[in-house]
C-alpha positions in Angstrom: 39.8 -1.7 16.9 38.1 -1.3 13.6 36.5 1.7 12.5 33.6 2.1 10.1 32.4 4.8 8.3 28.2 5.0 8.1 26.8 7.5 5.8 24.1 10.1 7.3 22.3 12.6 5.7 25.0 14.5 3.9 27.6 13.0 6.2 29.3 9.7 7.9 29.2 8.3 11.5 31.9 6.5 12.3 32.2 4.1 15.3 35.7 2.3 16.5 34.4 -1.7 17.3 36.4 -3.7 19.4 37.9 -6.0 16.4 36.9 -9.2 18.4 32.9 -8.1 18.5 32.7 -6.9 14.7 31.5 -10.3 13.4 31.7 -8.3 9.8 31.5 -5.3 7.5 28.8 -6.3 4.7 29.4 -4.0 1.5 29.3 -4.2 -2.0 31.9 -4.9 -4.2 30.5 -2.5 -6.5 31.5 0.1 -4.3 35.2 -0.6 -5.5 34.5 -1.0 -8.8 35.9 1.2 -11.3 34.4 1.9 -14.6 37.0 2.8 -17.2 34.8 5.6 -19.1 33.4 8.5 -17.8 29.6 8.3 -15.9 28.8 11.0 -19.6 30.7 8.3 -21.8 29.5 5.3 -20.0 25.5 6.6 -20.8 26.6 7.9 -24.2 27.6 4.2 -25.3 24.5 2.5 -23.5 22.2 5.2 -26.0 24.3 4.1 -28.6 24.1 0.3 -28.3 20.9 -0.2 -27.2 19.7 -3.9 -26.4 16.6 -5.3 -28.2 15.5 -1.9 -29.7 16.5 0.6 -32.2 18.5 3.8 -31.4 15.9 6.2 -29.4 16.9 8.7 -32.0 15.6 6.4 -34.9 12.0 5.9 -32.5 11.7 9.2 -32.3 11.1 10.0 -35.9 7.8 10.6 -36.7 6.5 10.5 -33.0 5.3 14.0 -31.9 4.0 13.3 -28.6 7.3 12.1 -26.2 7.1 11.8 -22.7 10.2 11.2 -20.7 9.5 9.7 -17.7 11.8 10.5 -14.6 12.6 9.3 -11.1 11.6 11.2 -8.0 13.2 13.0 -5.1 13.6 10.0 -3.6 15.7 8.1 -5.5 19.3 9.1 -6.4 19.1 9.2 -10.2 21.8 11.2 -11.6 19.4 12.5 -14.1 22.0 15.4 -14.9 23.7 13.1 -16.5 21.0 10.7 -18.3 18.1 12.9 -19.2 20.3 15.8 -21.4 21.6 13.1 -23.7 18.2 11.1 -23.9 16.6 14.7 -24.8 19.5 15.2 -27.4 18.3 11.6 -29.1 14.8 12.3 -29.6 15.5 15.8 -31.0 18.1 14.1 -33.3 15.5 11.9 -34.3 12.3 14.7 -34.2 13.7 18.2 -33.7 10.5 19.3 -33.4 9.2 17.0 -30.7 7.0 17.6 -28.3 8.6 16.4 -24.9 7.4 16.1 -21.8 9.3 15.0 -18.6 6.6 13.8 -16.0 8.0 12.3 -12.6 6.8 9.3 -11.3 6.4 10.0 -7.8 4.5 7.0 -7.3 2.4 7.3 -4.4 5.0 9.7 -2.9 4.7 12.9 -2.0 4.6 15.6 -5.2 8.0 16.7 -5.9 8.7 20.2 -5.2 10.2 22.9 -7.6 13.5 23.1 -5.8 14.0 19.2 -5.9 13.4 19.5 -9.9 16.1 22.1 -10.3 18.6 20.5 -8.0 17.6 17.4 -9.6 17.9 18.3 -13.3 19.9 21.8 -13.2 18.3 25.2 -13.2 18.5 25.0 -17.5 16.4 22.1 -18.2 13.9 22.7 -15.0 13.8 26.3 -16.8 13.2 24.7 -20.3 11.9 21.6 -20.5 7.5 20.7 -20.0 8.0 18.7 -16.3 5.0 17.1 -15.4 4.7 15.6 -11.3 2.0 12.6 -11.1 0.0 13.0 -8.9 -1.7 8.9 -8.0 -4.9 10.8 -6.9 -5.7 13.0 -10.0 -8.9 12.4 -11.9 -7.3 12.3 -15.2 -6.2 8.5 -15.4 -6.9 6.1 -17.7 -8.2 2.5 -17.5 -6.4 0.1 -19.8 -7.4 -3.7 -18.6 -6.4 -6.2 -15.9 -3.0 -7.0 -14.6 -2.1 -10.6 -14.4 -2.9 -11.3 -10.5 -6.7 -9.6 -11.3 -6.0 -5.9 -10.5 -7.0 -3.2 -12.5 -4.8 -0.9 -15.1 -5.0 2.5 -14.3 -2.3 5.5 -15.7 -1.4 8.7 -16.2 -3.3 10.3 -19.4 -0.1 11.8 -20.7 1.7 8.2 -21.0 -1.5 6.5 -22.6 -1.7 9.6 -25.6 2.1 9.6 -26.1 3.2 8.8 -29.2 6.4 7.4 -27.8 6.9 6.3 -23.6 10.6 5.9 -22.8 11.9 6.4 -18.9 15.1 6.9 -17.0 16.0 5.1 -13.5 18.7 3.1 -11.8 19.0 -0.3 -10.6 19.9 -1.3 -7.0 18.1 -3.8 -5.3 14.4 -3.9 -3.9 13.0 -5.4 -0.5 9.8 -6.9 -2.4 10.1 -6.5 -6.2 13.5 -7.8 -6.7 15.4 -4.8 -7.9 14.4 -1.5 -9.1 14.3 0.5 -12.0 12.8 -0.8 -15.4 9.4 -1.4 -15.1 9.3 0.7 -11.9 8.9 3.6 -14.1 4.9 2.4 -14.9 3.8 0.6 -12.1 4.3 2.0 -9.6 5.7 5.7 -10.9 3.1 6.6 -12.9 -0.1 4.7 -11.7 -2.9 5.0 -10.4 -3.2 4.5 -6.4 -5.7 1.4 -6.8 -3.4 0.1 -9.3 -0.7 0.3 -6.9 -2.3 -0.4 -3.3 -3.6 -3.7 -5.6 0.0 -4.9 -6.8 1.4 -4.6 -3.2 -0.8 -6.5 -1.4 -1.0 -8.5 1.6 -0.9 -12.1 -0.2 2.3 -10.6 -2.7 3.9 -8.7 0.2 4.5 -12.2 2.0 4.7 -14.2 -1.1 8.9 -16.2 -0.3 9.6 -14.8 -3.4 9.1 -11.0 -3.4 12.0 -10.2 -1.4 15.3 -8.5 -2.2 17.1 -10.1 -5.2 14.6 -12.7 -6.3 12.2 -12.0 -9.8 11.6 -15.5 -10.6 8.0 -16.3 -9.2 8.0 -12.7 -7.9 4.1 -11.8 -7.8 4.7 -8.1 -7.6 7.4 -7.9 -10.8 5.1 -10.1 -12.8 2.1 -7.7 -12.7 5.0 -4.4 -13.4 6.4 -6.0 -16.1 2.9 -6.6 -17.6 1.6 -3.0 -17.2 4.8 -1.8 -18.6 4.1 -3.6 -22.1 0.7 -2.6 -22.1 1.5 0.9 -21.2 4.1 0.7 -24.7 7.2 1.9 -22.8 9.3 1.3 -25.6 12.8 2.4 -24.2 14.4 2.6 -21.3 18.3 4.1 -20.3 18.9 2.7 -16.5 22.5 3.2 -14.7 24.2 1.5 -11.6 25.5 3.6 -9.2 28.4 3.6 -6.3 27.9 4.8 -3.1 29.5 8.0 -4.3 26.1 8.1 -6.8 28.3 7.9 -9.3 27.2 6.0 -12.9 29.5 2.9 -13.0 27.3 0.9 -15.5 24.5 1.8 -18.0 21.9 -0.2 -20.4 19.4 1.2 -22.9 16.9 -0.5 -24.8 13.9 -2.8 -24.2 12.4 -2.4 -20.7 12.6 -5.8 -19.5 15.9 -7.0 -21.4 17.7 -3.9 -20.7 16.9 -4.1 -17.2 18.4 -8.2 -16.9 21.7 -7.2 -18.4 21.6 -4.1 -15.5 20.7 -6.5 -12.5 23.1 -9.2 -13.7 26.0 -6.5 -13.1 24.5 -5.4 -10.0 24.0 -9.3 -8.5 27.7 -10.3 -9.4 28.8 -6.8 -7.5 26.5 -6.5 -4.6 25.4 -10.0 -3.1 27.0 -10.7 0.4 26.7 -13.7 2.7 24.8 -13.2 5.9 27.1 -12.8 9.4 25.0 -13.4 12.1 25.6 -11.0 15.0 23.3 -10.2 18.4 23.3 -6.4 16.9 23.1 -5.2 13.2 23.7 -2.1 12.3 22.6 -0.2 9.0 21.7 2.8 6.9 19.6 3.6 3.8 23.1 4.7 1.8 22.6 8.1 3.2 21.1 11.4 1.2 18.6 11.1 -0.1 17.3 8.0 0.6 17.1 8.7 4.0 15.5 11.7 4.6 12.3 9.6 6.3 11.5 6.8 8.4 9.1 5.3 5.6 11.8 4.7 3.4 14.7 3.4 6.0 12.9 0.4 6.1 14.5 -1.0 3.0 17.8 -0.4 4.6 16.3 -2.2 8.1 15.8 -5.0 5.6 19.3 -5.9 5.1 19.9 -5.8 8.6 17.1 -8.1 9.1 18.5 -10.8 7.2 21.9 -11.1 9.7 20.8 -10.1 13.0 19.7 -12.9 15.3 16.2 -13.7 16.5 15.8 -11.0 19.1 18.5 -8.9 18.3 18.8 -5.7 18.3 18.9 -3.8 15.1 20.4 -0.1 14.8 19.3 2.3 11.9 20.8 4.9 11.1 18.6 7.4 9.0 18.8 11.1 9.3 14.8 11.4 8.6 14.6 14.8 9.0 11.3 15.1 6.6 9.6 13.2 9.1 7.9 9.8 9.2 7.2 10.5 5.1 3.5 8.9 5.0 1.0 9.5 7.3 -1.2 5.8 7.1 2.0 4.3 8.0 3.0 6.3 10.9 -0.9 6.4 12.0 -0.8 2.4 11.3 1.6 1.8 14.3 0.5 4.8 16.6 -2.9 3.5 16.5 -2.0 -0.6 17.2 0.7 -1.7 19.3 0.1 -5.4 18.9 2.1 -6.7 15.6 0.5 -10.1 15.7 -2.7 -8.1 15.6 -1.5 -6.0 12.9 0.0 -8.6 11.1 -3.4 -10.9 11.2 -5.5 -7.7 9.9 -3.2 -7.3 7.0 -3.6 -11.1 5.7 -7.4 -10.6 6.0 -7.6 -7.4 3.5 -9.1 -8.4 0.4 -6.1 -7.6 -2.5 -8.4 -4.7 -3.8 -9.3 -2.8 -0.3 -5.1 -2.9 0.7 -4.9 0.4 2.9 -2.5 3.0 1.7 1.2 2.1 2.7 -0.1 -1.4 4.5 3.0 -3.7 2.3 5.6 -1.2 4.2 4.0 -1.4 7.3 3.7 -4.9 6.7 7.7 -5.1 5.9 8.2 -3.4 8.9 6.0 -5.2 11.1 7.8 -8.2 10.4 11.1 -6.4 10.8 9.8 -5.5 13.9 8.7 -9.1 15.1 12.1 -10.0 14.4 14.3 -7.6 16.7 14.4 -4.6 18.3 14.9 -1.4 16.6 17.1 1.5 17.7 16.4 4.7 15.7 19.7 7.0 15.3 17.9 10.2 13.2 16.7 13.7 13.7 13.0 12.6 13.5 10.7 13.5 16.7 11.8 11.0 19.4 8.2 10.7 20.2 7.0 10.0 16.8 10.5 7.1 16.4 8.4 5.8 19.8 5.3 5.8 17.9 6.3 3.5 15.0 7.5 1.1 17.8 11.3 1.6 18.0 13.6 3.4 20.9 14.5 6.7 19.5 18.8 7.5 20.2 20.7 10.6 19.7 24.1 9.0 18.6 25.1 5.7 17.4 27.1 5.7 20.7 24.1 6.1 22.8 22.4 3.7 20.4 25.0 1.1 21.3 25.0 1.7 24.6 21.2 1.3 24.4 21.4 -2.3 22.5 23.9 -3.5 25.1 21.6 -2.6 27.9 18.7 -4.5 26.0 20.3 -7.5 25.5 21.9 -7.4 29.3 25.5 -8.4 27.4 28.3 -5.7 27.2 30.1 -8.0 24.5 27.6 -8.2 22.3 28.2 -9.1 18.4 27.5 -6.7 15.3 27.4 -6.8 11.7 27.7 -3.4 10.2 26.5 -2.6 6.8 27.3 0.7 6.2 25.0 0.7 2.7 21.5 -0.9 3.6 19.8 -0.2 0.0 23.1 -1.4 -1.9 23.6 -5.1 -0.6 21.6 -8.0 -0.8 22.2 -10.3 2.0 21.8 -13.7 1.3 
């Protein structure tokens, strides 16, 4: 028997598999990586060697109007850790700077007072100007057309900074390669037809906008191109285990910062596909799984090693819900995926309908195998985004066995969804 560990929430399932049915555990090397510096030390030297830009401190001299741009609730930035010594730069450089942290929610939910203090400490939530953008709010600015045709649209505060610099991580991503970087402008701190227009239909099924892959990646192309125009001029992006624990760091220029951070996060995290009748996988646990909209990265992985019309188990706590309304409304209201899939290809780039590339991920998820929900979510509302809603991951199990009529079934487990890129 082999026993695996999932994460959940806050916690771990952990299932015992018959040793002669688990085909494989897929996880990241990175995971077992140890850093020989502190996750402090590790960001300290990154600020202090940046890569194709001066020291931030030396950028910040003369520039009165900073802005700081920071993740959202949903991602597990360690911002403790990276925004104190980034504020400590530009005050070296300006002491009497005016800063202001706005989060890039994206087209996320706002982010709420307690995530700010949990996410940055009571002291700089208390001190610091922290800004939430809001993709809806009137007060956006135009600045041209991205590469593919869409328009430019962001938040007033980056355009009449004097200086635009950002924190983030880097892990990979199920259509723009890998996150962080350029993430922080498009689509943290866009406007929502600036978004809906970079993730649409035609880019969502583009081969190369998938987990991994930036070369001919639509989507990147038109994030790295708003990120220039928007003058981010410095970013400081980490790796982290599945601990959230900093194990690398780069600073520097947005886009050759970001290659030396996903060249250490490829040679760590890509595994080779096991195929298995059932795959089973999470979203790496708190906090990226606190709602079904986001657990479809994690589905992702598990996409790419179960069989045609297997049976795929998620694990995601979810317990804020579905987490966007279009795309829980989106599969309530049509239950044919061929139908859903054909009206997706047919939307004009400029009309895409909020959320439609993650309901188009998942419809194609979907199409693939079967879906067994393990999460605290509504069981009716699991049933309404077309999966089979399961207590345990031993009912779930018990469920996939009964689906596929074969009681020795094969799995793949990947305990971390988000961290691996299945090849």
């Amino acid at each position: 028997m082999s026993v695996v560990k999932f994460p959940y929430g806050s916690d771990l399932l952990e299932y015992d598999f018959p040793a002669d049915r688990l085909q494989a555990v897929l996880v990241s090397s990175m995971h077992h990586y140890r850093a020989e510096k502190s996750q402090e030390q590790l960001v300290a030297d990154a600020l202090a060697n940046p890569i194709g830009t001066p020291r931030l401190s030396a950028m910040a001299e003369g520039k009165n109007k900073v802005v700081l741009i920071a993740s959202d609730h949903t991602r597990p930035v360690p911002s403790k850790i990276i925004v104190p010594q980034m504020l400590a730069e530009i005050r070296k450089g300006n002491p009497d700077a005016d800063i202001t942290i706005v989060i890039s929610t994206g087209c996320h939910r706002g982010t709420t007072q307690a995530e700010i203090e949990a996410k940055f400490g009571p002291e700089i939530a208390a001190a610091e100007k922290i800004v939430v953008h809001d993709c809806d709010d009137s007060e956006m600015v135009y600045l041209g057309k991205l590469p593919s045709g869409g328009n430019i649209i962001l938040n007033k505060l980056i355009v009449d900074a004097d200086l635009v610099i950002s924190e983030g991580f880097i892990e990979p991503h199920f259509f723009a390669g890998f996150s962080g970087g350029r993430k922080s402008i498009l689509p943290g701190v866009a406007n929502r037809e600036t978004v809906i227009y970079n993730h649409n239909a035609e880019f969502i099924a583009h081969p190369c906008a998938r987990t991994g892959i930036i070369k001919g990646n639509p989507i990147h192309n038109d994030m790295l191109y708003a990120c220039r125009v928007s003058k981010l001029a410095f970013i400081c992006n980490v790796v982290i285990n599945s601990d959230k624990e900093v194990i690398f760091a780069v600073a520097g220029d947005c886009d050759l910062a970001h290659i030396e951070g996903r060249e250490f996060l490829s040679s760590k995290c890509q595994v080779k596909s096991v195929p298995a009748d059932i795959a089973i996988a999470t979203n790496g646990g708190y906090p990226l799984d606190q709602n079904i909209y986001q657990a479809v990265k994690g589905m992702t992985a598990a996409e790419a090693t179960v069989k045609e019309n297997g049976v795929i188990i998620m694990l995601a706590k979810s317990d804020d819900g579905h987490g966007a309304s279009e795309f829980h409304k989106t599969f309530a209201e049509e239950k044919d995926l061929d139908r859903m899939m054909e009206t997706f290809m047919n939307t004009p780039k400029e009309k895409t309908r909020v959320d439609q590339w993650q309901s188009q991920i998942f419809a194609r998820v979907l199409k693939h195998a079967k879906v067994i929900y393990v999460s605290d979510a509504p069981e009716d509302m699991v049933r309404d985004l077309h999966m089979i809603p399961a207590k345990s991951l031993d009912e779930a199990i018990s469920m996939a066995e009964e689906l596929l009529e074969n009681k020795n079934a094969t799995f793949t487990a990947i305990p971390d969804g988000v961290a691996v890129m299945v090849v």
